[in-house]
C-alpha positions as CSV (number, residue, x, y, z in Angstrom):
1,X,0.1,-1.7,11.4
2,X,3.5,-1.8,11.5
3,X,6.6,-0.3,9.5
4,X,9.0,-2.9,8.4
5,X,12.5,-2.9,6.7
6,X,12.2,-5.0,3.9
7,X,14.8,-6.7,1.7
8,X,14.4,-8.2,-2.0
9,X,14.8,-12.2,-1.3
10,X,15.3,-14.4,-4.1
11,X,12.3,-15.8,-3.9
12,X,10.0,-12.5,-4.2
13,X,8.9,-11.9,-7.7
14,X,10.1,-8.3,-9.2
15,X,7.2,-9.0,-11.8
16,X,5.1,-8.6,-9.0
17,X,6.0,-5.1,-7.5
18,X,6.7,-3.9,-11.0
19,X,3.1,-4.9,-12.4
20,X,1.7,-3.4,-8.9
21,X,3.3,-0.1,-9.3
22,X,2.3,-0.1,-12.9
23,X,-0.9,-0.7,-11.5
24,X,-1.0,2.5,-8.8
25,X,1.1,4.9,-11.1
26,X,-2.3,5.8,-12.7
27,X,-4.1,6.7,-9.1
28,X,-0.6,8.5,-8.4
29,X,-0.8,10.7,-11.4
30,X,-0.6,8.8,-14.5
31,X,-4.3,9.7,-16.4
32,X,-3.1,13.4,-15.6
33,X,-0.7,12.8,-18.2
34,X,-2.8,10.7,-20.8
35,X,-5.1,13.7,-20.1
36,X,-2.9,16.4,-21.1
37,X,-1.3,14.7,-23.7
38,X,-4.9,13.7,-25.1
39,X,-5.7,17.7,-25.1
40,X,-2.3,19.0,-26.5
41,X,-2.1,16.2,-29.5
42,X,-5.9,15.0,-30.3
43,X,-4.5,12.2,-31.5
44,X,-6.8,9.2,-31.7
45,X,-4.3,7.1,-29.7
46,X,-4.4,9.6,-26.8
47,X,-8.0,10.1,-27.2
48,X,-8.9,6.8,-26.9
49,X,-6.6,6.4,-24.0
50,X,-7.9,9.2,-22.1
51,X,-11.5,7.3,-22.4
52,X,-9.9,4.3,-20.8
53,X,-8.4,6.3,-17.9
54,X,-12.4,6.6,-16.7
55,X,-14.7,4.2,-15.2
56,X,-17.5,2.7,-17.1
57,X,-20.8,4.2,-15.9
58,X,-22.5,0.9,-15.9
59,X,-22.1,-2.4,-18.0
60,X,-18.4,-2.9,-19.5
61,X,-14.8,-2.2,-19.5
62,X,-12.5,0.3,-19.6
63,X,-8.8,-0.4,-18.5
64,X,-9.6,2.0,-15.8
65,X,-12.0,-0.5,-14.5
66,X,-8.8,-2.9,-14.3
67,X,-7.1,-1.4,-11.2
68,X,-8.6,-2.2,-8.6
69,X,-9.3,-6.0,-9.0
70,X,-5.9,-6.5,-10.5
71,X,-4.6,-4.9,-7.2
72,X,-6.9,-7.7,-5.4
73,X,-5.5,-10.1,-8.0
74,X,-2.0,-9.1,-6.9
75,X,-2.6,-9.3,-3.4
76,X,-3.8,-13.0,-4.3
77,X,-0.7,-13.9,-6.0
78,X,1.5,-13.1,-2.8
79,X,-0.8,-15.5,-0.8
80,X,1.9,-18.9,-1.6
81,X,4.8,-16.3,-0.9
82,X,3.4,-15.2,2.5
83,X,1.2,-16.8,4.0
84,X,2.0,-20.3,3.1
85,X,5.4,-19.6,3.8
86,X,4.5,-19.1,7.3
87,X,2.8,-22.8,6.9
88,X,5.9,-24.5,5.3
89,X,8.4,-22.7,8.4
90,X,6.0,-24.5,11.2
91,X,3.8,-21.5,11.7
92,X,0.9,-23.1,14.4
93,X,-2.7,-22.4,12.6
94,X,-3.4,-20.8,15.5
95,X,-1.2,-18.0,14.8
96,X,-1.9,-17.8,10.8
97,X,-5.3,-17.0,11.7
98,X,-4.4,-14.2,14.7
99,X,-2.3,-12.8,11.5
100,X,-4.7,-13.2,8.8
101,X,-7.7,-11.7,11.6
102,X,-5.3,-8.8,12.6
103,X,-4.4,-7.9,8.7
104,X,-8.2,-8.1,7.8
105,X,-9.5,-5.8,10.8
106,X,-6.6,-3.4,9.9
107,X,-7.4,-2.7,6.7
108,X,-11.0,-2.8,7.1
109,X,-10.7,0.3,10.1
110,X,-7.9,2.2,7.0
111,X,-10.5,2.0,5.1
112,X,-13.0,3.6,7.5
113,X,-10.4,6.1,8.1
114,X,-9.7,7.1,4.4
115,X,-13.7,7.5,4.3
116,X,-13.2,10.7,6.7
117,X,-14.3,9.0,10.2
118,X,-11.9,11.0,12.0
119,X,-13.3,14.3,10.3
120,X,-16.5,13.3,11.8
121,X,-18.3,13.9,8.7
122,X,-21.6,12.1,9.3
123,X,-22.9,9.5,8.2
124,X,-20.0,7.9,7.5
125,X,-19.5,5.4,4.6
126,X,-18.4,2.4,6.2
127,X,-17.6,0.4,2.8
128,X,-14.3,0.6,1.1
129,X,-12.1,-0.3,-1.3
130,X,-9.6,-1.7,1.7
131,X,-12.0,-3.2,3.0
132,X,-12.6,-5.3,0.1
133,X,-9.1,-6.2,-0.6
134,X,-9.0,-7.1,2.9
135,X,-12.2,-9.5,3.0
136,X,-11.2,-11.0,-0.4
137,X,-7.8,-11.8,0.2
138,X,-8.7,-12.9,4.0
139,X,-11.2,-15.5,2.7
140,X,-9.2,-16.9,0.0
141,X,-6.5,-16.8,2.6
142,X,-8.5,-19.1,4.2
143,X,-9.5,-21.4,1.6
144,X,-5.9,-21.8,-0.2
145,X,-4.9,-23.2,3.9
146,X,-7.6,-25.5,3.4
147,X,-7.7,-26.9,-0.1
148,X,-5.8,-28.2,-2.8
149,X,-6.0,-26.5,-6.4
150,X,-9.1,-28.4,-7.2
151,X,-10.8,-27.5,-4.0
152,X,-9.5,-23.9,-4.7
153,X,-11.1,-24.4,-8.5
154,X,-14.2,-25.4,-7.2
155,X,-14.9,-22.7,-4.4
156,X,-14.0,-20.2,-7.4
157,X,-16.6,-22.1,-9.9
158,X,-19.1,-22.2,-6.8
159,X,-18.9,-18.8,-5.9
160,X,-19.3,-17.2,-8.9
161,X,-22.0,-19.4,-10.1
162,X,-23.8,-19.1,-7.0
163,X,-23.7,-15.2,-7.3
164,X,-24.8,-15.2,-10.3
165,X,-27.7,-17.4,-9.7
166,X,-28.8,-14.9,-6.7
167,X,-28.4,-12.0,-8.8
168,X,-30.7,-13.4,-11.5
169,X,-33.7,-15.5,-9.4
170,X,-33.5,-14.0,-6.2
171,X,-36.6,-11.7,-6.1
172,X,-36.1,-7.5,-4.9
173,X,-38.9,-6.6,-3.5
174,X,-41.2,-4.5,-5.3
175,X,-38.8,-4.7,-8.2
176,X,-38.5,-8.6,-9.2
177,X,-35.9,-11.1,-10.0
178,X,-32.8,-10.4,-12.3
179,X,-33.2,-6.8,-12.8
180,X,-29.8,-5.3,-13.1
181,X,-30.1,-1.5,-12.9
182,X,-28.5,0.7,-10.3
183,X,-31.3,0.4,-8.2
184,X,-33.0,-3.0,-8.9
185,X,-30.5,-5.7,-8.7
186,X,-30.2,-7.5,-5.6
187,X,-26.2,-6.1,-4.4
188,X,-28.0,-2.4,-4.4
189,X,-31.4,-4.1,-2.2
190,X,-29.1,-5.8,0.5
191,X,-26.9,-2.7,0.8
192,X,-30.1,-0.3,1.3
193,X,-31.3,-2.7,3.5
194,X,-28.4,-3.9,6.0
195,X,-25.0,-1.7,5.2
196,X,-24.8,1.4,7.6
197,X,-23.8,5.0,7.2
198,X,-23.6,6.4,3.9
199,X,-23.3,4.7,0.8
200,X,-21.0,5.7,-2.2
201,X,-23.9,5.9,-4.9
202,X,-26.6,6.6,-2.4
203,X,-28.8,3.9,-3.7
204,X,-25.9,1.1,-3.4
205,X,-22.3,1.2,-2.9
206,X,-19.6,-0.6,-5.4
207,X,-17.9,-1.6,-2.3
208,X,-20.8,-3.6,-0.6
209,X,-21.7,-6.4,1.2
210,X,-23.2,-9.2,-1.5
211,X,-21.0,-7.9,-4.1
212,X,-18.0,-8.6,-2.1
213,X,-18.4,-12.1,-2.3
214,X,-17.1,-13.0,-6.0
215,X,-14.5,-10.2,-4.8
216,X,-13.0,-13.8,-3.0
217,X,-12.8,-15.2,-6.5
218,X,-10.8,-12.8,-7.8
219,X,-8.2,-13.4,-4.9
220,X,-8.3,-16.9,-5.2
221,X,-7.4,-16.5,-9.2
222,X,-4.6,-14.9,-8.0
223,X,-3.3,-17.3,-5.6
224,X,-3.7,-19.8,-8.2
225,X,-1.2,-18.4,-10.4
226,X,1.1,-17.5,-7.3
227,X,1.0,-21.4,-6.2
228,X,1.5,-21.8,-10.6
229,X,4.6,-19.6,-10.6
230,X,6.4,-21.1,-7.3
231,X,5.8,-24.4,-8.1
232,X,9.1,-26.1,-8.9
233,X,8.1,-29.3,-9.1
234,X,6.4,-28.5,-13.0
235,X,10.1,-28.4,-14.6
236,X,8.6,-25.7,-16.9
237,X,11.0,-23.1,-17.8
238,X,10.1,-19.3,-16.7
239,X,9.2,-17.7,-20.2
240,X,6.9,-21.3,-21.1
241,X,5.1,-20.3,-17.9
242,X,4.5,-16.9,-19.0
243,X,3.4,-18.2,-22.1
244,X,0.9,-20.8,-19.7
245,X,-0.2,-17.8,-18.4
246,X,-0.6,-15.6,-21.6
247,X,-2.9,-18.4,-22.8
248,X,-5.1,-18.5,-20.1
249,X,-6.0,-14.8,-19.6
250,X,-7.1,-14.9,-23.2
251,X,-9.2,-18.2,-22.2
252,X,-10.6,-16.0,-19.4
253,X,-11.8,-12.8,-21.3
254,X,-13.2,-14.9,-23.9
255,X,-15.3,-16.7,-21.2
256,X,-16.2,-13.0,-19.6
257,X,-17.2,-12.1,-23.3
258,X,-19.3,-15.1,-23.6
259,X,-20.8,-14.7,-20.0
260,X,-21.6,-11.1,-20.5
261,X,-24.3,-12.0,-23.0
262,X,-26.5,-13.6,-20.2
263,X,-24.5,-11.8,-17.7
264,X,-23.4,-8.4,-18.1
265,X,-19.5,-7.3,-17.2
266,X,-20.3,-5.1,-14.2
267,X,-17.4,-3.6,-12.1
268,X,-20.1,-1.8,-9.5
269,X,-21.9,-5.2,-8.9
270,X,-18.6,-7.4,-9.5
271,X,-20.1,-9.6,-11.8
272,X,-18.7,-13.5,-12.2
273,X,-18.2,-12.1,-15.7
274,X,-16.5,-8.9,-14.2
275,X,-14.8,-11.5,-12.5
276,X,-13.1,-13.2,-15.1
277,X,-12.8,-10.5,-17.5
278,X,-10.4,-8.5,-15.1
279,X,-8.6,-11.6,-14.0
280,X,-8.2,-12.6,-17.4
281,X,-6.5,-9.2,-18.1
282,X,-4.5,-9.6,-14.6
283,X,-3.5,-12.8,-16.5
284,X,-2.2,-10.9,-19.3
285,X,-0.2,-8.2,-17.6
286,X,1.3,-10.7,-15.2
287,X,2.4,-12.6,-18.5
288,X,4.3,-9.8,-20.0
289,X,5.8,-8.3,-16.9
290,X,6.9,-12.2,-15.9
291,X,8.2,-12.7,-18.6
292,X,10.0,-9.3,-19.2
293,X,11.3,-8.9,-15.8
294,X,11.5,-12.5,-14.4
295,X,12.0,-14.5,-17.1
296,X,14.4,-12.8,-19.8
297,X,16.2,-10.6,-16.8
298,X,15.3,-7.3,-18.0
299,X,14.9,-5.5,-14.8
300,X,16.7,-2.3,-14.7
301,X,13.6,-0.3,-17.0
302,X,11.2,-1.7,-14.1
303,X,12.8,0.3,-11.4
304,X,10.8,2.8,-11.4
305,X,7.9,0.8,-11.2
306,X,9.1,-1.4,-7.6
307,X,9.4,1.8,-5.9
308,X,5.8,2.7,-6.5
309,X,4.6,-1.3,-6.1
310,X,6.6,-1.6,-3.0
311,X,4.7,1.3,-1.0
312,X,1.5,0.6,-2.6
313,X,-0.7,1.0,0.4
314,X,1.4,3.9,1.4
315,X,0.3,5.3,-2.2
316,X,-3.4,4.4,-1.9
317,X,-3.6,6.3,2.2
318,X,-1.9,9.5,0.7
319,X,-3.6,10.2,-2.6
320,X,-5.1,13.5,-0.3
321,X,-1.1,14.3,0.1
322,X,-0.5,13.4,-3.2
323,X,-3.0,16.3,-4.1
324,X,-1.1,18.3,-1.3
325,X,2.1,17.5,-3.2
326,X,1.0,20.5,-6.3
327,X,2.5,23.1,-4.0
328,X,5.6,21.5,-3.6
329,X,5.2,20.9,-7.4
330,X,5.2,24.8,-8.4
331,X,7.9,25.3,-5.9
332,X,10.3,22.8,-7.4
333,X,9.6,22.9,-11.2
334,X,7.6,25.7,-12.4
335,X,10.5,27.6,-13.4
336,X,11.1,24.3,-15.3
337,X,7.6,24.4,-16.5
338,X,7.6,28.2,-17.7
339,X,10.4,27.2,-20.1
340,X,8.0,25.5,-22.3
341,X,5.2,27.1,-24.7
342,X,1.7,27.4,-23.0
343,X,0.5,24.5,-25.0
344,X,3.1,22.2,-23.1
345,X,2.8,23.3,-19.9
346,X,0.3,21.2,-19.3
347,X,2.4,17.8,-19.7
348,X,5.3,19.3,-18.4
349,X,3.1,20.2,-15.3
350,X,1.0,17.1,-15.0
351,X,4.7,15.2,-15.4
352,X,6.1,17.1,-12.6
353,X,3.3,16.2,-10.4
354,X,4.0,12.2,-11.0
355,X,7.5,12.6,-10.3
356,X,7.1,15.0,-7.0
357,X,4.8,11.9,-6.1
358,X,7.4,9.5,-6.8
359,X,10.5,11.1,-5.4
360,X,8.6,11.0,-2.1
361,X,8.5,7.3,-2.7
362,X,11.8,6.7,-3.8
363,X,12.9,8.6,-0.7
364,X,11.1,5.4,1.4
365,X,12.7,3.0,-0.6
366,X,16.2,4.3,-0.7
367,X,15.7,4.2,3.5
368,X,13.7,0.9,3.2
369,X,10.7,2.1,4.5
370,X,7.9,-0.2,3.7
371,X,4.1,0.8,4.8
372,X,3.0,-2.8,6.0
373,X,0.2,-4.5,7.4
């Protein structure tokens, strides 16, 4: 892991970091907020908002439920900016894969790290969310080198057909086929049976082995739409892509909505419907951000935003020092925060704590500090 100075280029999409830091503001503080706000007004809107700012227990979808695979979606879309780059400058294979191995093994040991291996709390959980942002992208790393976009299409159709297949007529034992509890579909049986050290819901772990495959699908829908929006050679203006794009996250969710009749939508076992239902909302976001930010040339409102998305990593690694950051809080604004009635202080404070968070970041960015792997 190294840290890099990193420029804008012209050919990096601001949509991108922006929709990525809108993504991590709400691991970075953001629900605090909804939270607060949701207490002080009771107003439906806030209400409903703070429900949303919490996972699903089991089957469906909250927008909560959205942020990690639209991170993976993300990381997806910077595939035909990256790594194909390194292809189109005469990059050998030979050292795309070293890169894409090195990148992979990183993130994987991160992970491992942010689990508290070096606290030596045993048994450790060796599962993780980087490490399934790492394995995703590396795999559909892999295949976008490989295939064309309908080779890419058809590893996505395979893959999540095929899991879906296993998850339904492959047999636990003990238990049967296509039993999708907690503790009876097949994800939660291989992880009992061949994941070591702890795992995150004791009797399977959202982060596991089978359940990481479709994980690649959701990367390669993301490069998809990367290769969509660099492509040139379509002579489609910028907002008629972002319409392009509009269109077909709606056609995803409504194939996730069909799917999850037969198939529930399942963040914890990453369902094919899962699948397409947050890549269908990735689809959306992207659309309004591209077109917003790339397309029309609003930027300036998305500042903000491309501080957070540019250190996301950085953001994810420190949420512990982001927790650590409520001291520095009451030292810098609870005078501030005093000034308001006892109602208030709530938002004020849970406001305060975002924007501690965020100076810290800005402070990277202003000395182009970029946490990269």
């Amino acid at each position: 892991m190294n840290t890099n100075l990193q420029t804008n280029k012209p050919e990096r999409l601001l949509s991108l970091d922006a929709l990525r830091g809108f993504d991590m503001i709400w691991i970075a503080g953001g629900e605090r907020i909804i939270e607060a706000l949701a207490k002080y007004t009771n107003w439906p809107i806030f209400n409903w908002l703070r429900i949303q700012i919490d996972h699903v227990q089991w089957n469906g979808f909250h927008f909560y439920d959205l942020i990690f695979p639209l991170f993976l979606f993300l990381a997806g879309v910077s595939i035909p900016f990256s790594i194909m780059k390194r292809k189109e400058r005469g990059d050998s294979m030979r050292s795309i894969y070293i890169h894409l191995i090195k990148r992979c093994i990183v993130l994987i040991v991160l992970g491992i790290i942010y689990n508290g291996a070096l606290s030596f709390d045993w048994p450790i959980r060796f599962a993780s969310v980087l490490a399934r942002i790492s394995l995703g992208w590396f795999f559909a790393a892999l295949i976008v080198l490989h295939f064309k976009q309908r080779g890419q299409i058809i590893w996505i159709a395979g893959i999540l057909l095929f899991y879906w297949a296993i998850m339904m007529l492959v047999p636990v034992p003990g238990i049967g086929a296509g039993v999708l509890t907690m503790d009876g579909n097949l994800s939660a049986y291989i992880d009992r049976l061949l994941l070591p050290g702890r795992l995150f819901d004791t009797i399977m772990d959202p982060e596991g082995i089978l359940s990481t495959i479709p994980a690649v699908a959701t990367a390669l829908l993301g490069a998809m739409t990367g290769f969509f929006l660099k492509d040139e050679s379509l002579k489609l203006a910028k907002y008629k892509k972002g319409i392009t794009l509009f269109i077909g996250g709606v056609a995803l969710v409504l194939i996730a909505v069909l799917w999850n009749e037969v198939f529930p939508i399942n963040k914890k076992m990453w369902t094919s419907s899962f699948v397409f239902c947050a890549g269908g909302l990735s689809l959306i976001f992207l659309s309004i951000f591209y077109l917003i930010i790339d397309a029309f040339e609003y930027r300036k409102w998305a500042f903000p935003l491309v501080v957070i998305g540019m250190n996301s990593i950085t953001i994810y690694l420190c949420q512990p020092a982001f927790s650590g950051f409520s001291a520095f809080k009451d030292f810098a604004f609870s005078g501030i925060i005093h000034l308001f009635s006892s109602p208030v202080q709530p938002i004020i404070d849970a406001s305060a704590y975002l924007l501690t968070g965020w100076l810290v970041l800005y402070f990277l960015y202003r000395n182009k500090i970029f946490l990269k792997v």
